[in-house]
N, C-alpha and C positions, 0 to 999 in steps of 0.2 A: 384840496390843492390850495395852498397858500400863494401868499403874494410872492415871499424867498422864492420858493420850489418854481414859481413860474418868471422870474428874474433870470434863473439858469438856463430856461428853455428858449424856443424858436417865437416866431412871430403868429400873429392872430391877424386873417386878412378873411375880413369878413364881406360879403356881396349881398346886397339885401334888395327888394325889387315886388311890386305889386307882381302878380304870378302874371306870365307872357310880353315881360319886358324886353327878358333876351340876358337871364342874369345865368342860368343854366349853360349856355353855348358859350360865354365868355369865362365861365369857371374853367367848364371843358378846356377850350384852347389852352387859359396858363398853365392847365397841367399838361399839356403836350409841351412845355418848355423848360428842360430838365435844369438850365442854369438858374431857374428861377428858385429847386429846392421843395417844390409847393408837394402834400399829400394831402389829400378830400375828407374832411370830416363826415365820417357817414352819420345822421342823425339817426335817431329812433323815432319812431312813428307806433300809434295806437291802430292808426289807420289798415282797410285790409290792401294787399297787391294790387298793383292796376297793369293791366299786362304783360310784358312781358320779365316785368320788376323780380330785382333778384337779391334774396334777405343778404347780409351782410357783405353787399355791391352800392342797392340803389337806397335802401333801410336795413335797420335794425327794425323788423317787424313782432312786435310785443304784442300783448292779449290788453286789452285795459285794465287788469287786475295786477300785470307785472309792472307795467306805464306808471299806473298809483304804486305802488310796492316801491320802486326804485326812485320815487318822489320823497315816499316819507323816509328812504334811508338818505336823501341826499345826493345821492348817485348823479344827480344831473350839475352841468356846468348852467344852463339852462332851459328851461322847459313852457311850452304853452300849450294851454285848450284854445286851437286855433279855430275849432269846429265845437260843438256841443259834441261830448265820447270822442271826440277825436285829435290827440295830442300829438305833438312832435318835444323832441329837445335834444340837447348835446352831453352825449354821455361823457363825465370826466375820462374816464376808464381810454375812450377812443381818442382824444387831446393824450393825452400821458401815451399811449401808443406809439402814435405818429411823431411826438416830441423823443423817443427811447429811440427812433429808427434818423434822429440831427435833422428832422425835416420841419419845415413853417407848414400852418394847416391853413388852409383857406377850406372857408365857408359857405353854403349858398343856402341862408335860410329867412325865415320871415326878420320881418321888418323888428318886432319888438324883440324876440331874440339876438340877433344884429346889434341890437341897441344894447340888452342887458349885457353881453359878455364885452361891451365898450366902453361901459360903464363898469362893470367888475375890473378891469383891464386895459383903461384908459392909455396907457406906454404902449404896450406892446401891439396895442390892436389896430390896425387901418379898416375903417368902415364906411364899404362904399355904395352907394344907392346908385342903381340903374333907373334909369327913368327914358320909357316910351315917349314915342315922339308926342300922343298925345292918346284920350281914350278911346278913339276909336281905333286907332292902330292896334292897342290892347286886344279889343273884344277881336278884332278880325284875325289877329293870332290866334287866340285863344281858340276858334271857331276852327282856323284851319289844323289845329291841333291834331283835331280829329280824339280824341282822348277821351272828351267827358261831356255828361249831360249839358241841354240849356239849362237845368236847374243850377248846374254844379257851376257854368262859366257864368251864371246873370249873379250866383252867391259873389266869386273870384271881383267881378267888375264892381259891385256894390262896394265891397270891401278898398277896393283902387283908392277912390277920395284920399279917404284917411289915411292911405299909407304914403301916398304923394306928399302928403304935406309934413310927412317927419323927413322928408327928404334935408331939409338944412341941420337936421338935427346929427345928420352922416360927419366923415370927416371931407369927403368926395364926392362929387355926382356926375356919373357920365351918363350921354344922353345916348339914347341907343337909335338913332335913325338912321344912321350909318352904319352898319355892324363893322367893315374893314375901319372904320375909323373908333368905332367905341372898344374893339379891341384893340388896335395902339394905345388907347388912352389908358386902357384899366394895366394894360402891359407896364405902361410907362410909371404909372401911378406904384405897382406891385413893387416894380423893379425897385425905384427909387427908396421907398417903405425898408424895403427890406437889406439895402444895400448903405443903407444910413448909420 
């Protein structure tokens, strides 16, 4: 995917957020708002199912062996070992998709991904950081989740620091203590972005 090829197409609205910010529930809503144009970049994940998780809804769910395979042809718009064996990334194939059907894609993925397709894509991209009110509001999300081990949420919480602090590195950062009010704001933020 070139620079040309992606001049022609829709916008890149990226939401990036240490994991139980509240970056997932504000993806959700803009795509319940159809003037907005927005369709969901499904990532691919190395990772197995959690739930009630459903392949080609909540992931593209790969083996490790396809994850590396689709690395060394390129295939990825971005990609990270966010875990030891355990990768995510943005397959071009699913951008080129949702761009063939006139729609802008929004995002909801880590932080340094966020960042690479902002960096590859500086114009087109709006990249926004969610950021909890602070980190215990985090851990007690995380907690009420109900979803995953204390090993896997005290990993999640470790990992917070460092994703906090690329927060200026974003082009936005809405603060999410208010959910009615941090969704106006990523609302207003999208709208704006994309109506420019």
């Amino acid at each position: 995917m070139s620079k040309k090829e992606l001049n022609k197409q829709g916008k890149l609205i990226v939401f990036s957020a240490p994991s139980g910010s509240g970056k997932t529930t504000i993806v959700r809503h803009l795509l319940n708002q159809p003037e907005l144009n927005l369709e969901f970049s499904i990532s691919a994940t190395s990772r197995d199912k959690r739930g009630k998780e459903i392949h080609g809804k909540d992931y593209y769910y790969l083996s490790l062996k396809e994850f590396k395979n689709k690395i060394k042809n390129d295939e990825f718009l971005e990609w990270e070992e966010v875990y030891r064996d355990n990768f995510y990334g943005t397959l071009k194939s699913e951008v080129e998709r949702i761009w063939a059907k006139g729609k802008h894609v929004i995002f909801d993925i880590d932080v340094s991904g966020g960042l690479r397709i902002k960096r590859k894509f500086p114009e087109q991209t709006l990249a926004i950081f969610v950021k909890p009110p602070d980190l215990n509001e985090l851990v007690r999300r995380l907690k009420e989740r109900g979803e995953e081990s204390p090993e896997k949420i005290s990993m999640r919480v470790a990992k917070a620091p460092a994703e906090l602090a690329t927060a200026p590195l974003f082009d936005e950062i809405v603060v999410n203590s208010n959910l009615d009010e941090a969704l106006k704001n990523a609302y207003h933020l999208v709208s704006d972005f994309i109506n420019k």
